[in-house]
C-alpha positions as CSV (number, residue, x, y, z in Angstrom):
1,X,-61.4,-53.1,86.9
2,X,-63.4,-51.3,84.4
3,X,-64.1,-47.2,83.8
4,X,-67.1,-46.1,84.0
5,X,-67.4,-42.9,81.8
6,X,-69.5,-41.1,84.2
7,X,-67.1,-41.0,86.8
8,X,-63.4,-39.4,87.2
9,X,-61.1,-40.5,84.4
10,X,-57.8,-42.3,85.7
11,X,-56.2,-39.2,86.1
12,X,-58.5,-37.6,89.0
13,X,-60.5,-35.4,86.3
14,X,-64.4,-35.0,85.5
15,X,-65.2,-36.3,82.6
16,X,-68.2,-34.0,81.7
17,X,-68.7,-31.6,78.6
18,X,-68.4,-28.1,79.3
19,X,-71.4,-25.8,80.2
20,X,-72.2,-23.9,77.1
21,X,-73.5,-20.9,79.4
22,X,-70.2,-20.9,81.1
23,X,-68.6,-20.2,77.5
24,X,-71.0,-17.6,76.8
25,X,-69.9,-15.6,80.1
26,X,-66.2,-15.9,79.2
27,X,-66.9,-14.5,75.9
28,X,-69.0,-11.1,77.4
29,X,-66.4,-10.8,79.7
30,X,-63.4,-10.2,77.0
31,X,-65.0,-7.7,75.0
32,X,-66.5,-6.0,78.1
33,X,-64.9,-2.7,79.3
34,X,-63.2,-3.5,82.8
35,X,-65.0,-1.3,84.6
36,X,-67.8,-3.0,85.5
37,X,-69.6,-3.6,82.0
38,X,-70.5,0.1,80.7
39,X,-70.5,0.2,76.9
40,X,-69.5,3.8,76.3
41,X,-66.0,3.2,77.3
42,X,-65.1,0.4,74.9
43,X,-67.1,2.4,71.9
44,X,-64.9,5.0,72.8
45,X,-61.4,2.9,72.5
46,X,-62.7,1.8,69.2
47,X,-63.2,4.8,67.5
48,X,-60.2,6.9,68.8
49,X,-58.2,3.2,67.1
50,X,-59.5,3.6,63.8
51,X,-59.3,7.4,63.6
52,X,-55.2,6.5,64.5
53,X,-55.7,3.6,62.1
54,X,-57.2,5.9,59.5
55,X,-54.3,8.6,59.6
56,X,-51.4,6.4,59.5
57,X,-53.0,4.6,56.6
58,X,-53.4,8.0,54.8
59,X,-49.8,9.0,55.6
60,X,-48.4,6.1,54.1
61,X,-50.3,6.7,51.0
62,X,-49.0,9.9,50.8
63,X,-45.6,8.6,51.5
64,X,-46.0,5.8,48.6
65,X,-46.9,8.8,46.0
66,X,-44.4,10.9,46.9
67,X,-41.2,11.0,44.2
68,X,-37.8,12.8,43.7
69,X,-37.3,13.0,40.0
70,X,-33.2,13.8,38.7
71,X,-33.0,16.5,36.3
72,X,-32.1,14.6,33.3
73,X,-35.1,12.2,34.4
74,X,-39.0,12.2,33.3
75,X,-41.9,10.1,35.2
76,X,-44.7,9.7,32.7
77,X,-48.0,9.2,34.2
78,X,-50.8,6.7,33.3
79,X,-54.7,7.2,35.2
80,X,-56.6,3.8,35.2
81,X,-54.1,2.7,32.2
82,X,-54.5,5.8,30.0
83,X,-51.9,8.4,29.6
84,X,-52.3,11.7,32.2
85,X,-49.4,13.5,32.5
86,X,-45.5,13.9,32.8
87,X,-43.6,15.0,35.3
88,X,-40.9,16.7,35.6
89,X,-37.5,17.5,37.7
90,X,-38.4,17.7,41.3
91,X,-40.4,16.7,44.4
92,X,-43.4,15.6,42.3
93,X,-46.3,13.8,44.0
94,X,-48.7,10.8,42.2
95,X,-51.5,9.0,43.3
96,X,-50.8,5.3,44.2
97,X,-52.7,2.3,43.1
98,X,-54.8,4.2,40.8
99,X,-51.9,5.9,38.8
100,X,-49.2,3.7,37.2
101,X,-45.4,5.8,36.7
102,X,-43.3,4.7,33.9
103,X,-39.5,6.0,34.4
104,X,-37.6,7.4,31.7
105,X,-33.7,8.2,33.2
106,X,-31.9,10.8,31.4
107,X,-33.8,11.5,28.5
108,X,-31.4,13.8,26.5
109,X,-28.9,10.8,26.7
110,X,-27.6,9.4,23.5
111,X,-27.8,5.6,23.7
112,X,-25.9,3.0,22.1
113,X,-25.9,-0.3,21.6
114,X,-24.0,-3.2,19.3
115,X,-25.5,-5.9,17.4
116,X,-22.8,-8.5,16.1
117,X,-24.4,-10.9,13.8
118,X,-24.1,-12.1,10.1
119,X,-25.8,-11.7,7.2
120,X,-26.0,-13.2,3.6
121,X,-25.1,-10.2,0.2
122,X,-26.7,-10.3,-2.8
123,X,-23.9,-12.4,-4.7
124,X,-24.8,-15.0,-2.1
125,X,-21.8,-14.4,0.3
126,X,-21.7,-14.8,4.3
127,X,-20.3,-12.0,5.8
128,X,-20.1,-10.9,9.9
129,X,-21.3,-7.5,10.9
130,X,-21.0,-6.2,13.6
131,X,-23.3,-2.6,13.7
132,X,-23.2,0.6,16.2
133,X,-26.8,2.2,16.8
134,X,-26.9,5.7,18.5
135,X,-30.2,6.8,19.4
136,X,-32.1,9.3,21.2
137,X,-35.7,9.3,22.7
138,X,-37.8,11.9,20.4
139,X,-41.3,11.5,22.2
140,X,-41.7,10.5,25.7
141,X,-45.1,9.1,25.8
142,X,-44.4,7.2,22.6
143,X,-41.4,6.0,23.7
144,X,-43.5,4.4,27.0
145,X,-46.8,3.5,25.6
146,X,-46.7,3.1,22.2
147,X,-44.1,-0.2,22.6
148,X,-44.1,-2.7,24.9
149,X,-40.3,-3.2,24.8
150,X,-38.2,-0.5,23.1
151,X,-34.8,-1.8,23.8
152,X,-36.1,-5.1,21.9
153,X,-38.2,-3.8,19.2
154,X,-35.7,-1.0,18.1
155,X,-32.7,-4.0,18.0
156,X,-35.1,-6.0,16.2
157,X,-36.2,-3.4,13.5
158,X,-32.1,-2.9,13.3
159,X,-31.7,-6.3,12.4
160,X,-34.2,-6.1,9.8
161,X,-33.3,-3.5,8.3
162,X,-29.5,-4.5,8.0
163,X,-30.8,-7.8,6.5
164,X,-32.4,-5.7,3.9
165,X,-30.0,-3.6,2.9
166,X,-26.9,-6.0,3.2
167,X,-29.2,-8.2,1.1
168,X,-29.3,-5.2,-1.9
169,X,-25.3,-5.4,-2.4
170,X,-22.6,-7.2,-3.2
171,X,-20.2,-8.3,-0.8
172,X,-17.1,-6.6,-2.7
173,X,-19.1,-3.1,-2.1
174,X,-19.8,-4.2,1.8
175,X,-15.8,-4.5,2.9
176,X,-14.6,-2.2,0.3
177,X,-15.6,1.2,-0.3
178,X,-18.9,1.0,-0.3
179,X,-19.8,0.3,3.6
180,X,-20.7,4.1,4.0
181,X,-23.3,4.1,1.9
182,X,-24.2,1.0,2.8
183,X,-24.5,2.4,6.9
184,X,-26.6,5.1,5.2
185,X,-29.1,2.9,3.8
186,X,-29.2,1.5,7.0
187,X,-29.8,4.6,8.8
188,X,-32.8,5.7,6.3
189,X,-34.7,2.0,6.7
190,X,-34.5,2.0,10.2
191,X,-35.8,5.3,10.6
192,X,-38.8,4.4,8.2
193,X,-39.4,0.9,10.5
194,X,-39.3,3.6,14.0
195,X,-41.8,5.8,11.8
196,X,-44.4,2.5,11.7
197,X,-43.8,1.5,14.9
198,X,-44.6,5.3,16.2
199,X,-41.6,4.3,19.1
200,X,-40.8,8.1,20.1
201,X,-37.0,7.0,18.8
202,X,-34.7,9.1,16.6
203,X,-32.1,7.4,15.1
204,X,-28.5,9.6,15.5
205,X,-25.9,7.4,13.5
206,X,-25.1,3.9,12.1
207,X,-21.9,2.6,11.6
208,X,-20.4,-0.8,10.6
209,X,-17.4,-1.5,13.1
210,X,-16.4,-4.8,11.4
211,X,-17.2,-6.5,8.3
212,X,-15.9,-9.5,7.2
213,X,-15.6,-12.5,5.7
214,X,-16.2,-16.0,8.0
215,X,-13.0,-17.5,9.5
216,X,-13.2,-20.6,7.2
217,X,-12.5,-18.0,4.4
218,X,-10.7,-15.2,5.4
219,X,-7.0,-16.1,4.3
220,X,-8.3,-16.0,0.8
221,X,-10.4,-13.1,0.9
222,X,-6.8,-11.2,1.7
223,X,-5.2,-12.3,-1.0
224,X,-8.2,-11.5,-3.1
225,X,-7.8,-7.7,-1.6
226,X,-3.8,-7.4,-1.5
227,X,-4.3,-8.4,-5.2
228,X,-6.8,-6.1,-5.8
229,X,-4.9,-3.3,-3.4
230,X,-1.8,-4.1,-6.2
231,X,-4.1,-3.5,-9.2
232,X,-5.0,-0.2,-7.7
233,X,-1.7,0.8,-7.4
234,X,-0.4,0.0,-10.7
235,X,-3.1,1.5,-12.1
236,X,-2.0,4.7,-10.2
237,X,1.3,4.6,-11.1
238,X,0.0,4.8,-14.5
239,X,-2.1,7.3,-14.6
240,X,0.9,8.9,-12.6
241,X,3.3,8.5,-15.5
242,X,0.4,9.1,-18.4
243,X,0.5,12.9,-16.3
244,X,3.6,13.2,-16.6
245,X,4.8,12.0,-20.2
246,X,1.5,13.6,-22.1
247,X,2.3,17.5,-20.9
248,X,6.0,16.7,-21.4
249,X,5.2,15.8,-25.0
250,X,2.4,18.6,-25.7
251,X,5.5,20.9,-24.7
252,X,7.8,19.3,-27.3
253,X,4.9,19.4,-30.4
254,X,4.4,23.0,-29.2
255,X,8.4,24.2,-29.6
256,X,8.5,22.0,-32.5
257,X,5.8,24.2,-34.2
258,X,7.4,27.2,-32.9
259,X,10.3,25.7,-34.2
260,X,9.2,25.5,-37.5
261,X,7.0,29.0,-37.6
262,X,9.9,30.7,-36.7
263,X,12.4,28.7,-39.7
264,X,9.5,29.9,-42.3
265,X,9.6,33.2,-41.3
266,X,13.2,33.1,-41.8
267,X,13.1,31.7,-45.2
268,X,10.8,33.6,-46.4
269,X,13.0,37.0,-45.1
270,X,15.9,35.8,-46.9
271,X,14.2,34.9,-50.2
272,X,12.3,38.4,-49.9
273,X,15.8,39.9,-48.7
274,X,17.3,38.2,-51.9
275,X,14.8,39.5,-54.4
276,X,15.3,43.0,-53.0
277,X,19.1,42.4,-53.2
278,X,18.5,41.0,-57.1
279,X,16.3,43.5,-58.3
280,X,19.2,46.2,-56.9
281,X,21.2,44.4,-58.6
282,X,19.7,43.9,-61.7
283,X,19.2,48.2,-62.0
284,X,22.7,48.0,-61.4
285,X,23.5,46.4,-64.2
286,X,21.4,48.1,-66.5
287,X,23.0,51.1,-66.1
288,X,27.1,49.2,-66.3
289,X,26.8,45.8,-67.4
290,X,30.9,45.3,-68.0
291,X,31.6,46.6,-64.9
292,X,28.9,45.2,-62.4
293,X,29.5,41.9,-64.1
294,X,33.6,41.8,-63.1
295,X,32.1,42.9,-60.1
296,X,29.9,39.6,-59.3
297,X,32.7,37.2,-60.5
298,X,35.3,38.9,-58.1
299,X,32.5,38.7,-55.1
300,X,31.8,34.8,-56.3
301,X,35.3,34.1,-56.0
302,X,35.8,35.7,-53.0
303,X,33.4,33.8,-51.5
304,X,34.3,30.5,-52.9
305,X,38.3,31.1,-51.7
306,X,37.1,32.0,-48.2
307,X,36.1,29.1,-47.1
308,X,39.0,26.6,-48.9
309,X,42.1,25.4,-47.5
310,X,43.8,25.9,-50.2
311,X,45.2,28.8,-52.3
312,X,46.4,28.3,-55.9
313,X,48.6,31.2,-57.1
314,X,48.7,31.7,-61.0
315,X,52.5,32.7,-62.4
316,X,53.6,34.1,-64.9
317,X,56.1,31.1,-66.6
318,X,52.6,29.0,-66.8
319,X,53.0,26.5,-63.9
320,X,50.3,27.2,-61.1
321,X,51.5,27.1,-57.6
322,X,49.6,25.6,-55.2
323,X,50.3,27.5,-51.3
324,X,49.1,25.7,-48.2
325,X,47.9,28.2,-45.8
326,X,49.8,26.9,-42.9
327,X,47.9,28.7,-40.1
328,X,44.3,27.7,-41.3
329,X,46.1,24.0,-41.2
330,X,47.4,24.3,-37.4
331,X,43.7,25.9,-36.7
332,X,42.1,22.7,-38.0
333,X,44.2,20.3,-36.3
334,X,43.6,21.7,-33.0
335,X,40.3,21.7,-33.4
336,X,40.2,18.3,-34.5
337,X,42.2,17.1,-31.6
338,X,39.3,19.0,-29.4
């Protein structure tokens, strides 16, 4: 048995398009008041909505615009992308979608970071560094509009400039003495790089934690410095004894010329003390020659006796007798045996 479209379809329904005025009805029906159709109550609904609608929307904006800024905080400002205002500590208010806020937390903060990398010295040497930046933020609105990334850019004008400088010595100077005045060149290029860049960024300090060698090398680099650490010392030790032998022996060569001023002064006392004693002498004898000569042969015998050990005694029957002074003989052996 076949269907015939214009009748019921197999499961009891009409098979008929809808009435298009029908439709229409429905559709006055649902945005008809239900009161019977007026229009003044619906216009009513609608505007008491939006003015509800229009008030929250406004609260919310508020709401969005509203911040708490710390004390050690800053909120810097941009209008349409161009720099306004900053604000400070506080409940602080900004306008949403058309202002832009760029945070800045605690300001007065010195920060720090490490860069660990290696470079190549001047004699051509690979050497790890590892460098500690402290900075401070000098210029707010620099600092958030001037560069796109401060954290990067002032780690990569560090890097440059530590290439620079490393590059300008030797790699002696680097792990010996020289690394502070090496961290000062540092600090000076840096701060010229910040300068360029206009980054709002004061550089506070630079210092090189580690420096050394690469690991392929290091057991020969430390003998190279325990030999050079014993050079040093010896060389103290020198200089150490050259102190101490030098004022010893400028103190000898002084006494020593003391020495001898004081042995010509002497001398020439006793030859002046002798010509005095001559010339005496000499008037003496003018005025008794026998008797001032039998004078000076007794004193010249005197003299030479005195200090012999032995006495010869002249006799009368010719024979000289020679006497042995027995005391000045036991004298002389005890001091001998002394």
């Amino acid at each position: 048995m076949n269907w015939n479209p214009n009748e019921n379809d197999p499961w009891g329904r009409k098979n008929s398009p809808p009435d298009l005025d029908d439709a229409i009805k429905q559709l006055r029906k649902m945005f008809s008041s239900s009161g019977g159709g007026e229009k003044g109550p619906s216009f009513k609904f609608s505007f008491k909505f939006f003015s509800y609608l229009l008030i929250g929307l406004l609260t919310l904006y508020v709401f969005l615009g509203v911040r708490i800024v710390n004390e050690a905080d800053r909120l810097v400002v941009l209008t349409l992308g161009k720099y306004n205002r900053v604000l400070g500590p506080g409940l602080v208010f900004h306008f949403p979608v058309i202002e832009e806020i760029y945070s800045a937390e605690n300001i007065s903060k010195i920060r720090t970071f490490v860069l660990p990398t290696n470079m190549l010295t001047k004699d051509e040497n690979i050497v790890d560094v590892e460098l500690n930046v402290q900075y401070t933020l000098s210029d707010l609105k620099k600092y958030a509009l001037n560069v796109e990334d401060p954290e990067i850019t002032i780690r990569q004008a560090t890097e440059s400039a530590l290439r620079h400088v490393i590059g300008e010595n030797n790699m002696d100077d680097l792990l010996t003495s020289g690394a502070a005045a090496i961290s000062s060149g540092i600090l000076l290029r840096l701060e010229e790089y910040l300068d360029i860049y206009d980054a709002g960024i004061s550089v506070q300090q630079v210092n090189i934690e580690q420096r050394q060698p690469p690991t392929e090398v290091i057991d020969s680099f430390r003998d190279v410095v325990a030999a050079r650490e014993d050079k040093e010392r010896l060389r103290n030790e020198a200089e150490k004894y050259s102190l101490s032998i030098v004022p010893q022996a400028r103190g000898e060569a002084q006494r020593q010329l003391q020495d001898a001023e004081a042995y010509k002064q002497k001398v020439i006392a006793v030859a002046e003390g002798e010509a005095d004693r001559f010339s005496a002498l000499l008037v003496e004898y003018k005025k008794a020659p026998e008797v001032t000569r039998q004078r000076l042969y007794l004193d010249a015998v005197e003299e030479v006796l005195s200090s012999s050990t032995k006495v010869m005694i002249d006799v009368e029957g010719g024979n000289n007798l020679l006497y042995l002074p027995l005391d000045q003989l036991i004298k002389k052996q005890e001091e001998d045996d002394d």
